[in-house]
C-alpha positions in Angstrom: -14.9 -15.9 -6.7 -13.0 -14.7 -9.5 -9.0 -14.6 -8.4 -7.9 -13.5 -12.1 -4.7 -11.8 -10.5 -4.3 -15.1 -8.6 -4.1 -17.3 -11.1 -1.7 -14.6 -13.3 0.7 -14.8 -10.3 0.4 -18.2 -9.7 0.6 -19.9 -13.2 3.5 -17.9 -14.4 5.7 -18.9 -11.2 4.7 -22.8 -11.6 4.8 -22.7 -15.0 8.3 -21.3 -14.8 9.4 -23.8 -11.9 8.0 -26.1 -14.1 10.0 -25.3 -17.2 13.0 -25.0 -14.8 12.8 -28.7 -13.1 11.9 -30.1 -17.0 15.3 -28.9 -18.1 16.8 -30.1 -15.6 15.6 -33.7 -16.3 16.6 -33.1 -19.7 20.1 -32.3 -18.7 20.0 -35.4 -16.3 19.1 -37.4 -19.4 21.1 -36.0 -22.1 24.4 -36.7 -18.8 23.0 -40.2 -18.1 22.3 -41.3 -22.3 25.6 -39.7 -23.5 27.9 -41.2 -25.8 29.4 -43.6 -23.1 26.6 -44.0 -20.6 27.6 -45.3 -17.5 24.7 -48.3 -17.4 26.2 -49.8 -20.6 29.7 -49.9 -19.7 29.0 -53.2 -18.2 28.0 -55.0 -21.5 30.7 -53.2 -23.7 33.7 -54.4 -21.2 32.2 -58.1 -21.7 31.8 -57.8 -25.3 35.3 -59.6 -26.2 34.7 -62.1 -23.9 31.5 -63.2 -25.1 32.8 -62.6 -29.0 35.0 -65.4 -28.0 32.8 -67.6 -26.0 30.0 -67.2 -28.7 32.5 -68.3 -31.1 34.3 -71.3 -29.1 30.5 -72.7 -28.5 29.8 -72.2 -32.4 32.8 -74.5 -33.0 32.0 -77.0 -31.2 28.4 -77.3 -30.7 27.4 -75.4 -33.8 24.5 -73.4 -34.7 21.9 -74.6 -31.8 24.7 -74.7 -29.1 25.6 -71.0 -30.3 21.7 -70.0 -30.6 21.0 -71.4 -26.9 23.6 -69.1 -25.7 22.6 -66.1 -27.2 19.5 -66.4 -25.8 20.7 -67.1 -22.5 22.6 -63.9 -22.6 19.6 -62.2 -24.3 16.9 -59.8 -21.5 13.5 -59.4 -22.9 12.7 -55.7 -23.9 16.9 -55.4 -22.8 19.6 -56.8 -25.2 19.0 -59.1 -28.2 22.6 -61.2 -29.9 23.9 -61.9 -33.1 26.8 -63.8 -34.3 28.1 -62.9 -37.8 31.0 -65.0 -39.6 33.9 -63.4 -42.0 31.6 -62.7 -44.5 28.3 -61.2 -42.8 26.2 -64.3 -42.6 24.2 -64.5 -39.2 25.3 -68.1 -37.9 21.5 -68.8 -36.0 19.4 -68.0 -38.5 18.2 -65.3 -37.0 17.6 -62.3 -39.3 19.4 -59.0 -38.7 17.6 -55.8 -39.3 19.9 -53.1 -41.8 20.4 -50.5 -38.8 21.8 -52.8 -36.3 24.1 -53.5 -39.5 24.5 -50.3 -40.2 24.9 -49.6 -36.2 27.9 -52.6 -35.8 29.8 -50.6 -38.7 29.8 -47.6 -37.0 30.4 -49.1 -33.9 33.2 -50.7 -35.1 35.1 -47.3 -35.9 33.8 -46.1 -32.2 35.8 -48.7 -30.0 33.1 -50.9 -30.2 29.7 -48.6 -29.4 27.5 -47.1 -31.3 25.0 -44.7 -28.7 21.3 -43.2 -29.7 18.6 -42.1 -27.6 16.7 -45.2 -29.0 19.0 -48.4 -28.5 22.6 -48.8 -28.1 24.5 -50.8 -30.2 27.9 -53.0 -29.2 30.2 -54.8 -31.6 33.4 -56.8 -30.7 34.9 -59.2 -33.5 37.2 -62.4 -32.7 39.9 -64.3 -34.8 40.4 -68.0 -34.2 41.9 -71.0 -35.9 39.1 -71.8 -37.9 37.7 -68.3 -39.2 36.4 -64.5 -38.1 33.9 -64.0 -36.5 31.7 -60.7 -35.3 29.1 -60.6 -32.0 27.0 -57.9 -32.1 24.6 -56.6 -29.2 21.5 -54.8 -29.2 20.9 -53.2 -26.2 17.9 -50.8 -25.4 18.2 -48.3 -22.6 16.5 -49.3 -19.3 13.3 -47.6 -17.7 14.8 -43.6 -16.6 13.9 -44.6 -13.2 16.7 -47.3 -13.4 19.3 -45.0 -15.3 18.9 -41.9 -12.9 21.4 -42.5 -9.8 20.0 -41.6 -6.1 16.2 -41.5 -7.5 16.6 -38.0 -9.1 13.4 -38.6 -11.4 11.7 -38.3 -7.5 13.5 -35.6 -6.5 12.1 -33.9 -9.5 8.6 -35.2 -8.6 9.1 -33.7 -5.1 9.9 -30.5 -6.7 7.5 -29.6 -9.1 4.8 -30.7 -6.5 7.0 -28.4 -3.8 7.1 -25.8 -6.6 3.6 -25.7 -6.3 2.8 -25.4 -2.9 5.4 -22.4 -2.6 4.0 -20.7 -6.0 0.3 -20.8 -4.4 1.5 -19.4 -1.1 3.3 -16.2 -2.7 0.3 -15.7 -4.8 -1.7 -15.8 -1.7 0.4 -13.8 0.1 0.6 -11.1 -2.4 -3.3 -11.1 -3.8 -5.0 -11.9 -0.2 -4.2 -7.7 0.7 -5.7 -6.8 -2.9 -9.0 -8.9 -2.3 -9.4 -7.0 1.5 -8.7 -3.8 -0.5 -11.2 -4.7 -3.1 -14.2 -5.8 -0.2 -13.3 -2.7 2.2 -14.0 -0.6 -1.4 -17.2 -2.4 -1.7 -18.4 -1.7 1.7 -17.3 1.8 1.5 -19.6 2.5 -1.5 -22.6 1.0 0.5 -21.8 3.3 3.0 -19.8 1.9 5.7 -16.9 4.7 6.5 -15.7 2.7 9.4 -14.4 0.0 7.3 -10.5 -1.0 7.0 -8.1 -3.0 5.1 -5.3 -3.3 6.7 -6.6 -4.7 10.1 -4.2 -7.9 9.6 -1.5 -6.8 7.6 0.8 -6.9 10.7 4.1 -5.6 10.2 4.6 -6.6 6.7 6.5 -4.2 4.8 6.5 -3.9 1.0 4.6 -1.6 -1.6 1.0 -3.5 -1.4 1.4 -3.3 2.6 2.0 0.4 1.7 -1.0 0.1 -1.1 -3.2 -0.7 1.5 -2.3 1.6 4.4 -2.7 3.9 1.9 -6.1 3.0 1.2 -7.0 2.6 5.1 -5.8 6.8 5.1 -7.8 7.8 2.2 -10.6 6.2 4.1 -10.2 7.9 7.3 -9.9 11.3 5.1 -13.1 10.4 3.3 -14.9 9.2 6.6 -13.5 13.0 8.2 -15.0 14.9 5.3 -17.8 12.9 5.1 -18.8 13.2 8.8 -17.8 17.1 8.9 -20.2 17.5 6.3 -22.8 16.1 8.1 -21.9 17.8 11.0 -22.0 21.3 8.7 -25.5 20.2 7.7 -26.6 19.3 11.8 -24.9 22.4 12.8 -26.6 24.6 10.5 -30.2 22.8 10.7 -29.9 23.2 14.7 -28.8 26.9 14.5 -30.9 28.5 12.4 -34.3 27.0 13.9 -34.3 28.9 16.5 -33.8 32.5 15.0 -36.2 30.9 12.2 -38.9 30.3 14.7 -38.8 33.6 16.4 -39.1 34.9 13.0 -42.5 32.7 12.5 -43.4 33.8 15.8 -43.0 37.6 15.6 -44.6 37.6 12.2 -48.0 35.4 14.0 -47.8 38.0 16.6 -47.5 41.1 14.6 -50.6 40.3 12.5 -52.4 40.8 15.1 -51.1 43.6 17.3 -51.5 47.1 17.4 -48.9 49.6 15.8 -46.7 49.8 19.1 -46.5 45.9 19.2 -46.2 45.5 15.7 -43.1 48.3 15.5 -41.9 45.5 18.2 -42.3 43.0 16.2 -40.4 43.8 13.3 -37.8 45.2 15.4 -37.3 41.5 16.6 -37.7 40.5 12.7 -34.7 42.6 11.9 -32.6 42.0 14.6 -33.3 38.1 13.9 -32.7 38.4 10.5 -29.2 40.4 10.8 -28.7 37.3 13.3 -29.4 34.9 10.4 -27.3 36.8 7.6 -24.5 36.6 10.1 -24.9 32.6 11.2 -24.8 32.2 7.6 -21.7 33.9 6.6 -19.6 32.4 9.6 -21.2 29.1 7.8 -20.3 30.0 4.4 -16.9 31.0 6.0 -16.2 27.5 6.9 -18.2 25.7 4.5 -15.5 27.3 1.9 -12.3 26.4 2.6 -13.3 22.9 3.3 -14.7 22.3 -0.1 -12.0 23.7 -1.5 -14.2 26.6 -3.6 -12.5 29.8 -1.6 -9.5 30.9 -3.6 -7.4 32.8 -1.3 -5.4 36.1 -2.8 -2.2 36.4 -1.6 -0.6 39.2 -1.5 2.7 40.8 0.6 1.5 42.1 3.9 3.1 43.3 7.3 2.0 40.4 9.6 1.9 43.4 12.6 -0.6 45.6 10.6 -2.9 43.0 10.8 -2.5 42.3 14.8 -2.4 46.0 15.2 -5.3 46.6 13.5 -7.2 43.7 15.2 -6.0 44.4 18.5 -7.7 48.1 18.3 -11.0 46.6 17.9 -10.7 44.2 20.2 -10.0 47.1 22.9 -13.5 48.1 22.4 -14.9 44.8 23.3 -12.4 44.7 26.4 -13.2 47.8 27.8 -17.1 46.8 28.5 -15.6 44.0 31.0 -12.4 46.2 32.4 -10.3 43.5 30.6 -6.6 44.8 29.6 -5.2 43.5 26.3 -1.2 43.2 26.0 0.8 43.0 22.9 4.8 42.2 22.5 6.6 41.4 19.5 10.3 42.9 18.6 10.7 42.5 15.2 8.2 43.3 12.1 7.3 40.0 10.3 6.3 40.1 6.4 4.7 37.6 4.8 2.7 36.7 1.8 -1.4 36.1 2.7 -4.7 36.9 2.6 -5.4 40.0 5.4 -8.8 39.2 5.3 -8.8 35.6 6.2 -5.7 36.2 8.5 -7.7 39.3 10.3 -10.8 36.7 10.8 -8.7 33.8 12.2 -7.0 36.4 14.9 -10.0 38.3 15.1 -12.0 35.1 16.5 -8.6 34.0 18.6 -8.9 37.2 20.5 -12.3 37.8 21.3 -12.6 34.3 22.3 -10.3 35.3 24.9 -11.7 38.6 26.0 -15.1 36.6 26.2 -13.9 33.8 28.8 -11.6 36.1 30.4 -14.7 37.9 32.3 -14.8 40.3 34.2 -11.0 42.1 34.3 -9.1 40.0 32.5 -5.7 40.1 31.4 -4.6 38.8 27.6 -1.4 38.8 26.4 -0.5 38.8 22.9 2.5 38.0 21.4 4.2 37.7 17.4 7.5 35.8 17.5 9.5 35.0 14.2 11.3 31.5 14.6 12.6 29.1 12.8 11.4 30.5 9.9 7.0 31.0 11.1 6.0 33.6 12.5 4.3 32.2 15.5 1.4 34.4 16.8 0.1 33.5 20.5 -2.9 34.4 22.5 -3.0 33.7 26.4 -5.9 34.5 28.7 -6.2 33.8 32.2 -9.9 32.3 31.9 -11.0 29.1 33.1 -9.1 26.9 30.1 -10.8 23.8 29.1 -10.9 19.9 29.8 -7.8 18.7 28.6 -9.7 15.8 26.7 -11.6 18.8 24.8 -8.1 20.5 23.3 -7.9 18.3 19.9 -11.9 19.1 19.4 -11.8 23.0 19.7 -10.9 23.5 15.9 -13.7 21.7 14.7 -17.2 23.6 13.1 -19.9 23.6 15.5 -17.8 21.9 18.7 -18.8 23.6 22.0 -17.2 22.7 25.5 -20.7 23.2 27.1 -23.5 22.1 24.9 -26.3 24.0 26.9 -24.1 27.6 25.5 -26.0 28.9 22.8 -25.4 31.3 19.9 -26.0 34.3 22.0 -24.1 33.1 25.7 -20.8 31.5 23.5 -21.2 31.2 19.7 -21.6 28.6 17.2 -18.7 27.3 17.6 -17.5 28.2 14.5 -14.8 30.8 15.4 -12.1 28.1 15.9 -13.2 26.1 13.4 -12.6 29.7 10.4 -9.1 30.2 12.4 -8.2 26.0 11.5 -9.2 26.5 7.7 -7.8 30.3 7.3 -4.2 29.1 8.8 -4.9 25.6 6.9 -4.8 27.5 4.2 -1.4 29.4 4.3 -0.1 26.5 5.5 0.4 26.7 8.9 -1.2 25.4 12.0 -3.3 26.4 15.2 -2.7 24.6 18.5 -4.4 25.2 22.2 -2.9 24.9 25.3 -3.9 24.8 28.8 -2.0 27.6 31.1 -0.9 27.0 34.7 -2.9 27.8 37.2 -5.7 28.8 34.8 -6.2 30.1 31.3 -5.8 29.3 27.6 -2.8 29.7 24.9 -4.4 29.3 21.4 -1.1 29.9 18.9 -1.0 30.4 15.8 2.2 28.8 13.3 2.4 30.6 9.7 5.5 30.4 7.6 6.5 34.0 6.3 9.4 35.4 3.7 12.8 34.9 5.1 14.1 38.0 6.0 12.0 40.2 8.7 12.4 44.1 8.6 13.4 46.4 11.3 12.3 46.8 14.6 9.0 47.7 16.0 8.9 51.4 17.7 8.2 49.5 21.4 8.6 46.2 22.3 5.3 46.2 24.5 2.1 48.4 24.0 -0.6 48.4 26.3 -3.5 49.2 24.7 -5.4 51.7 27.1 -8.7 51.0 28.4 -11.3 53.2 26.8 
């Protein structure tokens, strides 16, 4: 797998922690090879002692006796001696190089020390009764292991490989969500809306966290529009086959029959078709607004006119079942809309409720301004519905009793235009279950902020025709 982000997070924070610890060793090394090192005090405090002892032995034993003790005192790959009279000349025979010469001159204006990062060089001179002499001392710096107190050079081991193990962990930790993101993507392009990303994210809090929650929404939206489509395209499929096939059917029948049948016939045609261009524009009126091509037009409008005018046509439909439609509302609410998609969405709230009210039923009507909505309600004192069915009446095609079809209860589309045609002025439609029995479907729209006058009655009873 290719884990390019991975290895961008991860190679700039080690390389970094890297860079960090290797100054830090340089530090530690430029402290412990400074000018007075701490591991070659030792050697320089000795210095006059051995300037005299070196000298003592070359007087009385000579140049072996002198040359056996410098290499006594001599480590190999450490410290190397030389012994020098009053006028430069090496007393063992041993050769000097010119920078350890020129390194005793300078150490001899340094208190005796001469430091590099290469060698170190110590001079100390001696007078006796017989001459000058000079003892100089090469000494080279020890393995870092043995210069670096408390075995720092392994505490800066430790801590790059440490370094390491914490800089791979935070590139986990922030790349893992990204690589769940990137596979739920995958799977949702073969098809698979169900998919998630943030199954295991926990409660981690930070913007990827929110990245993918994000993502896990987006896919829920796409998986709702996806499947409402769908059901759109079921809905419509499984209501128009059965007009369709009467259609077919009165058309086999009417080639055949005699001019009273036939007149039959087409009567069925036409009432099936005007059943047809109307399945098709409750469709359309759905269809619309949830793929975003209706464009609203908004305009001022008087928020009553629109109930009033609704509620008068509604009385016709009432009076054929003796049911008595009530209306309340104190104050005149204006507001800027659409009238036609707000007269549809109250238009199917109502005659749902004349519908399942039966047989003398009383609705009540009601428009409210509060809180800045005008809030319209609709109560009816029919049977209600299964409270597990409340969250499903807005949606296209969603019947409480499958067996109902489009002639016994509808498409069940009304609720589903009233959802999109407040959607769309950006208010919301809730149902409610009443006590003993009933149904409260109300409607939430936000209006202008100042209402005008008074309505001429606060309750009008809309007479039974």
């Amino acid at each position: 797998m290719n884990r390019r982000l991975f290895w961008k997070i991860f190679l700039p924070f080690w390389v970094a922690q890297a860079i960090l610890l290797g100054a830090l060793y340089l530090r530690v090394h430029y402290r412990i090879s400074s000018e007075h090192p701490w591991w070659i005090q030792p050697e320089r405090r000795e210095m006059p002692v051995l300037a005299s002892l070196a000298a003592q032995r070359f007087e009385q034993t000579g140049t072996a006796g002198v040359a056996q003790l410098l290499d006594s005192l001599s480590l190999p790959h450490r410290s190397r001696f030389w012994l020098l009279d009053g006028s430069g000349n090496e007393l063992t025979g041993r050769i000097v190089p010119d920078r350890i010469l020129q390194a005793a001159a300078t150490a001899d204006r340094q208190e005796g020390l001469y430091h590099s990062y290469e060698a170190n060089v110590l001079a100390a001179r001696v007078t006796t009764d017989r001459g000058q002499y000079r003892l100089i001392a090469e000494l080279t710096p020890p393995p870092l292991s043995e210069r670096i107190p408390g075995d720092l050079l392994w505490t800066l081991k430790l801590g790059t490989i440490f370094s390491a193990i914490i800089c791979l962990l935070i590139a986990h930790y922030l790349t893992k969500p990204i690589e769940r993101m990137r596979d739920a993507t995958h799977e949702l392009a073969r098809g698979n809306l169900d998919i998630r990303a943030g199954e295991n994210l926990g409660n981690r809090q930070d913007e990827i966290a929110d990245l993918v929650r994000d993502f896990d929404i987006m896919a829920g939206e796409l998986r709702n529009q996806i499947q409402s489509e769908r059901n759109l395209l079921s809905g419509v499929s499984h209501e128009l086959r059965s007009p369709i096939a009467r259609i077919r059917l009165a058309l086999a029948l009417a080639s055949t029959a005699d001019d009273r049948e036939r007149a039959e016939m087409l009567d069925r045609i036409e009432q099936d078709t005007i059943q047809l261009d109307s399945m098709l524009e409750r469709i359309l009126t759905v269809a619309r607004p949830e793929s975003g091509q209706q464009k609203p037009k908004f305009e001022p409008l008087s928020l009553n006119d629109v109930v009033d005018e609704v509620l008068h046509d509604a009385n016709f439909e009432a009076a054929a079942t003796g049911a008595t439609i009530t209306f309340h509302g104190n104050s005149e609410v204006k507001m800027n809309g659409d009238a036609s998609l707000l007269r549809s969405a109250f238009e199917n709230v109502v005659r749902n409720a004349v519908f399942y009210s039966g047989q003398g039923g009383k609705i009540a009507v009601s428009l409210e301004k509060t809180d800045g909505a005008a809030v319209i309600s609709v109560r009816d004192n029919g049977p209600g519905v299964p409270e597990n069915a409340l969250p499903l009446l807005f949606k296209a095609f969603y019947r409480v009793d499958d067996s109902r079809g489009a002639n016994t209860g509808g498409m069940g589309l009304g609720l589903a235009i009233v959802r999109n045609a407040v959607a769309i002025h950006g208010g919301s439609v809730s149902a409610n279950n009443l006590s003993p029995h009933g149904l409260e479907v109300q409607l939430r729209l936000p209006v202008t902020p100042t209402s005008h006058g008074k309505r001429s009655s606060s309750e009008v009873r809309l007479a039974q025709v």
